[in-house]
Biopython code that builds the backbone (N, CA, C, O; Angstrom):
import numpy as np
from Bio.PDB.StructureBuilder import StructureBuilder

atoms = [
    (1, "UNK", "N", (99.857, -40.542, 12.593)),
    (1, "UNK", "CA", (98.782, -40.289, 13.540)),
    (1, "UNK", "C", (97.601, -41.182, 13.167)),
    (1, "UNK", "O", (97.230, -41.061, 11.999)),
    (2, "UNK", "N", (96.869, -42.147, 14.008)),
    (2, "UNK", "CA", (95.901, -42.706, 13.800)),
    (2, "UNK", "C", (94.625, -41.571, 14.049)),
    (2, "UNK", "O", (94.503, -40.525, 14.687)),
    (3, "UNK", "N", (93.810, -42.357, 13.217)),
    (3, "UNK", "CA", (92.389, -42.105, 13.517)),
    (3, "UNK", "C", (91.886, -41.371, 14.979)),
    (3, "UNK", "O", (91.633, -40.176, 15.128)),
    (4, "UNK", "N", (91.835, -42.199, 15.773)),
    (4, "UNK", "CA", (91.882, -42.114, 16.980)),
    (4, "UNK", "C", (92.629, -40.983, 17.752)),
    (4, "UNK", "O", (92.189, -40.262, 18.647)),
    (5, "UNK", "N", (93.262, -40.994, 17.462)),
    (5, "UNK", "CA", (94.180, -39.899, 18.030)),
    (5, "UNK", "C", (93.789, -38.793, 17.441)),
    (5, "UNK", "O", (93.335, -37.902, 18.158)),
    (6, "UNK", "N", (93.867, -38.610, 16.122)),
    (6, "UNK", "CA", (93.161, -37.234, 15.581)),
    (6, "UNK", "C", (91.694, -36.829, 16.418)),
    (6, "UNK", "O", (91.484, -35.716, 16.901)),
    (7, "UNK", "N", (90.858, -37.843, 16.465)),
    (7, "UNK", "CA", (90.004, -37.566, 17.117)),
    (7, "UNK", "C", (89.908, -37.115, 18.581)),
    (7, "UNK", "O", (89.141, -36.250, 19.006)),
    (8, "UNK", "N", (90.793, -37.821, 19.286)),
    (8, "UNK", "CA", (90.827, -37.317, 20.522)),
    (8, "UNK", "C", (91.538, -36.030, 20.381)),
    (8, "UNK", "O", (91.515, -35.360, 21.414)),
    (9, "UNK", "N", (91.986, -35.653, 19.666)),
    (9, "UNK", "CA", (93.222, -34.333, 19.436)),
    (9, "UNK", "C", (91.945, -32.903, 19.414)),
    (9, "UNK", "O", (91.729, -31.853, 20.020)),
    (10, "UNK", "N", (91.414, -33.648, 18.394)),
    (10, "UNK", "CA", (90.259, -31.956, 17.599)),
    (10, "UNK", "C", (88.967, -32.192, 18.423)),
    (10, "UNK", "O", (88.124, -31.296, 18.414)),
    (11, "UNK", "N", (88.673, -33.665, 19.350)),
    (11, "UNK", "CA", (87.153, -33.028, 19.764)),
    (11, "UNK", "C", (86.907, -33.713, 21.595)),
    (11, "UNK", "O", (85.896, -33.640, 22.294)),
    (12, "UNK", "N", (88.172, -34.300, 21.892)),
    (12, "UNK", "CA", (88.352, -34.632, 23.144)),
    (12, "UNK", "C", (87.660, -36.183, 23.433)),
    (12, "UNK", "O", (87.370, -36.822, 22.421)),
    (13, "UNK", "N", (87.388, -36.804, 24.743)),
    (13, "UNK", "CA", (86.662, -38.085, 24.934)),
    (13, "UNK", "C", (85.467, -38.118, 24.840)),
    (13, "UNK", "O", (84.900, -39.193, 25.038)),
    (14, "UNK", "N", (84.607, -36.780, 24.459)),
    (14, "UNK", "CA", (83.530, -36.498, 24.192)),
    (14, "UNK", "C", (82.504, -35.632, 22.887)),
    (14, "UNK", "O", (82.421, -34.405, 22.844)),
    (15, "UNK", "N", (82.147, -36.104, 22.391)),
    (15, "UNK", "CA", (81.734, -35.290, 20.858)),
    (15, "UNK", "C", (80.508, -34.792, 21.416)),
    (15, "UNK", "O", (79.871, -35.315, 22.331)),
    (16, "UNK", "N", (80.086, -33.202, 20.474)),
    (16, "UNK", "CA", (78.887, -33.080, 20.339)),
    (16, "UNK", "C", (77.631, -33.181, 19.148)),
    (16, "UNK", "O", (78.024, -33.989, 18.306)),
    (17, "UNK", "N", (76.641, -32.798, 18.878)),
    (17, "UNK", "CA", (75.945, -32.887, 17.841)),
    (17, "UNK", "C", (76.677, -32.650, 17.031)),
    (17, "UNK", "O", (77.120, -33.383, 16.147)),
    (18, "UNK", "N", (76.979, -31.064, 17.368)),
    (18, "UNK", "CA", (77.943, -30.227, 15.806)),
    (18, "UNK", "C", (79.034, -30.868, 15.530)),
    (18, "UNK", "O", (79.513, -30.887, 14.396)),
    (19, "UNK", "N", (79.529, -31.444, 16.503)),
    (19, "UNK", "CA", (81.226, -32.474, 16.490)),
    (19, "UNK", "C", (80.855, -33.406, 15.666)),
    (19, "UNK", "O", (81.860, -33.486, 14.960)),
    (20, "UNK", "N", (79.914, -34.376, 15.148)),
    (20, "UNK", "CA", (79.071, -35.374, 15.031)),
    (20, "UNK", "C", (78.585, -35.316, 13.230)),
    (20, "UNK", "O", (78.509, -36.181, 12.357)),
    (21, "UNK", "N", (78.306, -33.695, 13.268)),
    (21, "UNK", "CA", (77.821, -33.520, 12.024)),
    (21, "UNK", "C", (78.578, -32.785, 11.108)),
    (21, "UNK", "O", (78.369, -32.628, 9.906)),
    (22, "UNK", "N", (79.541, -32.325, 11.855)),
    (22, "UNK", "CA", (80.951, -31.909, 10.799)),
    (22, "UNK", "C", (82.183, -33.178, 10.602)),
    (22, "UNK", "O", (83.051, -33.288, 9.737)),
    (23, "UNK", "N", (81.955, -33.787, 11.420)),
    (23, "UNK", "CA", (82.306, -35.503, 10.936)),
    (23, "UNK", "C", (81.802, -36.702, 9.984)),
    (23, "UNK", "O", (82.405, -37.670, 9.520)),
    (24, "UNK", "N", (80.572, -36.304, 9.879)),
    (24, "UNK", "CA", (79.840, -36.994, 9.115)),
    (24, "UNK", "C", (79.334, -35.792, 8.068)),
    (24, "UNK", "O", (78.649, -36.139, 7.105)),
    (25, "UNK", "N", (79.619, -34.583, 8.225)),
    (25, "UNK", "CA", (79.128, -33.440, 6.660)),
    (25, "UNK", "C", (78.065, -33.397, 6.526)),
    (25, "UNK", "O", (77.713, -33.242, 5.357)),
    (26, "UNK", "N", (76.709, -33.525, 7.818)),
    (26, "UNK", "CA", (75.910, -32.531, 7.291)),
    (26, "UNK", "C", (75.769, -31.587, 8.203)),
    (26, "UNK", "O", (76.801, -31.158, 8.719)),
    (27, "UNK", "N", (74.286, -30.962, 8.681)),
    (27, "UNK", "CA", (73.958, -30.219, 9.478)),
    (27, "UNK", "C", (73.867, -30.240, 10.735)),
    (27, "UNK", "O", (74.697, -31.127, 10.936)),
    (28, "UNK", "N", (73.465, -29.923, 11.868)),
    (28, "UNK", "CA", (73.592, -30.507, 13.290)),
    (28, "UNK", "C", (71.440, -30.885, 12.952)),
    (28, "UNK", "O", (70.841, -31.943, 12.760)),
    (29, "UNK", "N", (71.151, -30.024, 13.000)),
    (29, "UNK", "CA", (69.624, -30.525, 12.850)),
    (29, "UNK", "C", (69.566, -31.868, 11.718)),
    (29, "UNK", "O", (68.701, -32.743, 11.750)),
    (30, "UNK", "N", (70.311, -31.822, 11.066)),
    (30, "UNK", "CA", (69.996, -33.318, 10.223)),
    (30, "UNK", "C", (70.490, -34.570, 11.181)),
    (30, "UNK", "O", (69.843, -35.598, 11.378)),
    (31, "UNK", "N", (71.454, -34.329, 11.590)),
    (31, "UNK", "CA", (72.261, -35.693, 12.728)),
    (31, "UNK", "C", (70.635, -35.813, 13.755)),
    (31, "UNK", "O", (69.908, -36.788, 13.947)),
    (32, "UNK", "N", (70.546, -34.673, 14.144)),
    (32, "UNK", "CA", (69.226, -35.004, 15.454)),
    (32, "UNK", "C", (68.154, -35.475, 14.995)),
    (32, "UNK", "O", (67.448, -36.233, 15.661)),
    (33, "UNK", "N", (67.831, -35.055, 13.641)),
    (33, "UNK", "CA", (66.642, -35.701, 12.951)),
    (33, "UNK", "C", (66.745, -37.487, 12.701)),
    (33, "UNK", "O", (65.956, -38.371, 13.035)),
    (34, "UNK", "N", (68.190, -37.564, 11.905)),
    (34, "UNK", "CA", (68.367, -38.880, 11.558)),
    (34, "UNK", "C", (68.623, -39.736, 13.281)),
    (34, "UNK", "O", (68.931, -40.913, 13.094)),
    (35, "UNK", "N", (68.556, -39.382, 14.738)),
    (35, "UNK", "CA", (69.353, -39.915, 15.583)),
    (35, "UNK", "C", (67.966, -40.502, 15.932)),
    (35, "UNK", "O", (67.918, -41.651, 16.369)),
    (36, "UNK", "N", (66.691, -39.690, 15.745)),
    (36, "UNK", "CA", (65.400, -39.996, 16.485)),
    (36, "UNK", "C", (64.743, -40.744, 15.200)),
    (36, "UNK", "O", (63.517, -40.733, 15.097)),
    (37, "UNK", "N", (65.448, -41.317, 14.335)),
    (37, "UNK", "CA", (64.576, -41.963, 13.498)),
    (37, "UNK", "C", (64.995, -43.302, 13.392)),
    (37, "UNK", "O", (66.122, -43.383, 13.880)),
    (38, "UNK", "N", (64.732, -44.027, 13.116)),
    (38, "UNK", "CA", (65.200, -46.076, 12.929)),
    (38, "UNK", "C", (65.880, -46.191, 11.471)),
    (38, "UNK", "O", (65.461, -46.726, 10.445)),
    (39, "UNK", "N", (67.257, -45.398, 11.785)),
    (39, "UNK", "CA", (68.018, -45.508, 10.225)),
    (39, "UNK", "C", (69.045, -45.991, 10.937)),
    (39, "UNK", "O", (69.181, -46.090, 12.157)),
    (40, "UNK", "N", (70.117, -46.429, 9.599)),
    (40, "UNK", "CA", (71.421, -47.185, 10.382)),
    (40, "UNK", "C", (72.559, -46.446, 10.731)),
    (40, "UNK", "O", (73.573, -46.806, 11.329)),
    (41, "UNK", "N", (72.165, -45.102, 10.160)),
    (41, "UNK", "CA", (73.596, -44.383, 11.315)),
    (41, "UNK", "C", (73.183, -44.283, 13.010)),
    (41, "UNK", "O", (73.888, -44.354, 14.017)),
    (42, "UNK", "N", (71.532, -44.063, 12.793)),
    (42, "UNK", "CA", (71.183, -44.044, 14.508)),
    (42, "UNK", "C", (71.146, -45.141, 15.374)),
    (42, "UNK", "O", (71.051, -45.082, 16.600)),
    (43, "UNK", "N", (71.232, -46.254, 14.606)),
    (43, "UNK", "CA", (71.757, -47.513, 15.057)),
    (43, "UNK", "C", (72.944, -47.808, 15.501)),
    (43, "UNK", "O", (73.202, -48.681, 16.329)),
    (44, "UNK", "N", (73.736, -47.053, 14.938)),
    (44, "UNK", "CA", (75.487, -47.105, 15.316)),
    (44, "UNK", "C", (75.643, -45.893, 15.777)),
    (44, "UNK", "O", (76.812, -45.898, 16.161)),
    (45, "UNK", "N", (75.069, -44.527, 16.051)),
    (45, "UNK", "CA", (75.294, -43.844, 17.408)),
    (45, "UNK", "C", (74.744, -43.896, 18.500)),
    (45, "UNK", "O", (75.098, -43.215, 19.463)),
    (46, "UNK", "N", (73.695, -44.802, 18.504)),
    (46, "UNK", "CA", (72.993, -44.310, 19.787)),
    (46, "UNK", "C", (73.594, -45.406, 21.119)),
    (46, "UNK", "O", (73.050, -45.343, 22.221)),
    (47, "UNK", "N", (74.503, -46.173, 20.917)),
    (47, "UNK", "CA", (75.177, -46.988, 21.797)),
    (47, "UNK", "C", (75.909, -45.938, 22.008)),
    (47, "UNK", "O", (75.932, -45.591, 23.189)),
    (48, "UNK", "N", (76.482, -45.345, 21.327)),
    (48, "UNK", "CA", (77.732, -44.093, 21.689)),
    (48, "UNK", "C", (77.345, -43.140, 22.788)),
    (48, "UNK", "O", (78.097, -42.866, 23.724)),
    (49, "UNK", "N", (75.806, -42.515, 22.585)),
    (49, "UNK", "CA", (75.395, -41.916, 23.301)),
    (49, "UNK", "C", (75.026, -41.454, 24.647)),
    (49, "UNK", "O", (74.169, -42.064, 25.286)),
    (50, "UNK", "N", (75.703, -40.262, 25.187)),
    (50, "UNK", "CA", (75.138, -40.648, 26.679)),
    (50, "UNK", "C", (74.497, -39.119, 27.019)),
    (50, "UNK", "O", (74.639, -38.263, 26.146)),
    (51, "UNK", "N", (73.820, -38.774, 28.224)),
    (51, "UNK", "CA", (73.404, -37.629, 28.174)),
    (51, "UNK", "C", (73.834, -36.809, 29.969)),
    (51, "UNK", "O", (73.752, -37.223, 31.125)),
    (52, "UNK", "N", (74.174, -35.838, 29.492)),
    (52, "UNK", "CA", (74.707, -35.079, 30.840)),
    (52, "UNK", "C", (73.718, -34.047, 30.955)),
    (52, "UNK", "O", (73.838, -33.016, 30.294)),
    (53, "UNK", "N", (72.796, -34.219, 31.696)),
    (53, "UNK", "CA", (71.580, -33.141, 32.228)),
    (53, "UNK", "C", (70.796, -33.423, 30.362)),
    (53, "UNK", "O", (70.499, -34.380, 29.646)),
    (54, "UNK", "N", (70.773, -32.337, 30.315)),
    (54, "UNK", "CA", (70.206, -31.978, 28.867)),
    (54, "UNK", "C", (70.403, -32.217, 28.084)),
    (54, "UNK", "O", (69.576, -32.367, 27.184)),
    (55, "UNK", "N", (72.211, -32.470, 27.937)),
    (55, "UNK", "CA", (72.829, -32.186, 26.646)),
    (55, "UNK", "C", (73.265, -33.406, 26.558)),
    (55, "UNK", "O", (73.725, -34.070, 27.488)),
    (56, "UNK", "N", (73.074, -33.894, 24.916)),
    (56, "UNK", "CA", (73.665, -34.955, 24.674)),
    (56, "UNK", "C", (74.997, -35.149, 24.162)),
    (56, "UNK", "O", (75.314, -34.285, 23.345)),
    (57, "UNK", "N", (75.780, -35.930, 24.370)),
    (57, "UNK", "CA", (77.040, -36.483, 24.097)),
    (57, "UNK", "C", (77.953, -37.715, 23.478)),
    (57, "UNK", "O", (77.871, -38.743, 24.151)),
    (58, "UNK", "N", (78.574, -37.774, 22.636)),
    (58, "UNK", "CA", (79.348, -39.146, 22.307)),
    (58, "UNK", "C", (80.316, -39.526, 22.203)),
    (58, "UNK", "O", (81.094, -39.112, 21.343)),
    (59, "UNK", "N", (80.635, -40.583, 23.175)),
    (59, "UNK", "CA", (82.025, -41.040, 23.304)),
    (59, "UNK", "C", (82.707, -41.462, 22.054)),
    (59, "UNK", "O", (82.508, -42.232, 21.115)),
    (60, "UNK", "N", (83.525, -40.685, 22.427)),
    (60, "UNK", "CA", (84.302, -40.357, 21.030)),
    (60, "UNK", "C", (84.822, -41.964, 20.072)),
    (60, "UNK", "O", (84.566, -42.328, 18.924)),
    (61, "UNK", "N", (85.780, -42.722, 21.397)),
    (61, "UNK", "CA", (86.153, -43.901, 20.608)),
    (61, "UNK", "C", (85.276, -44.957, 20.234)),
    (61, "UNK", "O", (85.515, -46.001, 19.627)),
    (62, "UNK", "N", (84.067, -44.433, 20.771)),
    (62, "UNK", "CA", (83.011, -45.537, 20.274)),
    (62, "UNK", "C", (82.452, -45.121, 18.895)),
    (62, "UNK", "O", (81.892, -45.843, 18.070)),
    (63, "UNK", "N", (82.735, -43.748, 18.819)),
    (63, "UNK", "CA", (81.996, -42.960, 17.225)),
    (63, "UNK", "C", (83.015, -43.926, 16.048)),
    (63, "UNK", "O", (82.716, -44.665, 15.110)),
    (64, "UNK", "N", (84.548, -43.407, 16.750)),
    (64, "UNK", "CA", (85.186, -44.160, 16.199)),
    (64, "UNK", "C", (85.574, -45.922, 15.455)),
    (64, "UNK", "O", (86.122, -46.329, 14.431)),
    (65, "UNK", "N", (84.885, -46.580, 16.727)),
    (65, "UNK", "CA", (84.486, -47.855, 16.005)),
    (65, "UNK", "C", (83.105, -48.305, 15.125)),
    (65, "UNK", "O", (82.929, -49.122, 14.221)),
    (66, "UNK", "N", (82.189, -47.335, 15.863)),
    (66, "UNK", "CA", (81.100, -47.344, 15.094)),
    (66, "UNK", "C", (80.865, -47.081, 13.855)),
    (66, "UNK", "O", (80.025, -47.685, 13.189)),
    (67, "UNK", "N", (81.745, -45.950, 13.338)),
    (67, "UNK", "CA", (81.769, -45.735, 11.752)),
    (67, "UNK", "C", (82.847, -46.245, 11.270)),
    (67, "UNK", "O", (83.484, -45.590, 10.446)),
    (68, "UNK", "N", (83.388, -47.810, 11.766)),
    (68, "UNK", "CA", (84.779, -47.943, 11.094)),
    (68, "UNK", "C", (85.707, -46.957, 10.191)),
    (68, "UNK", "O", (86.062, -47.003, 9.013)),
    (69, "UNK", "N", (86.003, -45.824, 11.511)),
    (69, "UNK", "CA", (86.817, -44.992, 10.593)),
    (69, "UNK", "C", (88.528, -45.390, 10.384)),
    (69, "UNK", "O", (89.187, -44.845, 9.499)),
    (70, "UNK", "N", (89.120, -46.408, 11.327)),
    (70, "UNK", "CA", (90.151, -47.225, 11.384)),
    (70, "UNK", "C", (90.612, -47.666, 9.954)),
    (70, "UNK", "O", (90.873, -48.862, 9.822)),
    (71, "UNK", "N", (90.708, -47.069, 9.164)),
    (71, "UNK", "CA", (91.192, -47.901, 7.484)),
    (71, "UNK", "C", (92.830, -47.210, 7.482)),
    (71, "UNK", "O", (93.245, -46.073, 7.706)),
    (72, "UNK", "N", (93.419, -48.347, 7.156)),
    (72, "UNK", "CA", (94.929, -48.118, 6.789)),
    (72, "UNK", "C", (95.134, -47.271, 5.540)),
    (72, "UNK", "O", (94.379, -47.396, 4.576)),
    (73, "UNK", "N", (96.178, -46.385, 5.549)),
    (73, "UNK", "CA", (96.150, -45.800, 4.001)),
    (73, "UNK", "C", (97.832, -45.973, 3.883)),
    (73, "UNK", "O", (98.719, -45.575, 4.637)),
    (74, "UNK", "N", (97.883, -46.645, 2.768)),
    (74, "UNK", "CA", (99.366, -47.009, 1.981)),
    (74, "UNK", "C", (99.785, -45.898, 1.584)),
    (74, "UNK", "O", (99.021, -44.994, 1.249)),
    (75, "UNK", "N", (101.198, -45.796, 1.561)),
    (75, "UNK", "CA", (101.621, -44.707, 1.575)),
    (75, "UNK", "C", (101.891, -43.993, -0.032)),
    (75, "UNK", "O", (102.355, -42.908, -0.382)),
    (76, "UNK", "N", (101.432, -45.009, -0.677)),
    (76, "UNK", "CA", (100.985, -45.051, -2.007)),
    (76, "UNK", "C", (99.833, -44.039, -2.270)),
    (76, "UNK", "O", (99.943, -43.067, -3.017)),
    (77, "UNK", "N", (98.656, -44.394, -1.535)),
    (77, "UNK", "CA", (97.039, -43.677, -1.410)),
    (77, "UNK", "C", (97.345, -42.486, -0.871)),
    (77, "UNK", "O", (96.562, -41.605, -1.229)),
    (78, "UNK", "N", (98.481, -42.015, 0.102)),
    (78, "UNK", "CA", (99.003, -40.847, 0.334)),
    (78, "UNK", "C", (98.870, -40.072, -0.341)),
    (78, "UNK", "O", (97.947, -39.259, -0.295)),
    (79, "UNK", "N", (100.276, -40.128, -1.641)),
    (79, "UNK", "CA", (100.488, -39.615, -1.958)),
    (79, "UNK", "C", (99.435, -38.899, -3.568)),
    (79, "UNK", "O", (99.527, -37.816, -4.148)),
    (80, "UNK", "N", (98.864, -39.651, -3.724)),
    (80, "UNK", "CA", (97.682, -39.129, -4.371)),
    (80, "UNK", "C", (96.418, -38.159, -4.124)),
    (80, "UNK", "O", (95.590, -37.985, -5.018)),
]
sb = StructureBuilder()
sb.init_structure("model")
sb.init_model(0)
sb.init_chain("A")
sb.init_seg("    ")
for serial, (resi, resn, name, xyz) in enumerate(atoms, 1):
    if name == "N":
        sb.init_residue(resn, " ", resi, " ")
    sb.init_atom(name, np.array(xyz, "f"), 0.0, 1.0, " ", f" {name:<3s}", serial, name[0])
structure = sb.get_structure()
């Protein structure tokens, strides 16, 4: 199973804050804090970002390229 696919599996074509911050391990108020500030994760989500009425949202395969989560694991690194 790639990356990608896991992702589309557990959070659909669309992420939310909390989707966002249990992906990245922290809080949902820390992701919103760091999203409105000029740091480099908010640099690489906020292209992701889109907003439906109120609520904000992120396309998922873009989270995905954005945090180069795409890394091969040998089946070596597996098993460890």
């Amino acid at each position: 199973m790639t990356t990608e696919e896991y992702l589309l599996n557990r959070f659909g074509p669309l992420m939310s804050i909390p989707d966002i911050a249990t992906l990245l391990g922290r809080s949902p108020d820390g992701v919103r804090v760091s999203l409105y500030s000029d740091t480099d994760i908010s640099r690489k989500l906020k292209p992701a970002m889109i907003r439906i009425g109120r609520r904000v949202y992120f396309r998922t395969m873009q989270i995905n390229d954005a945090l180069n989560l795409d890394i091969e694991v040998s089946p070596q690194d597996r098993l460890q």
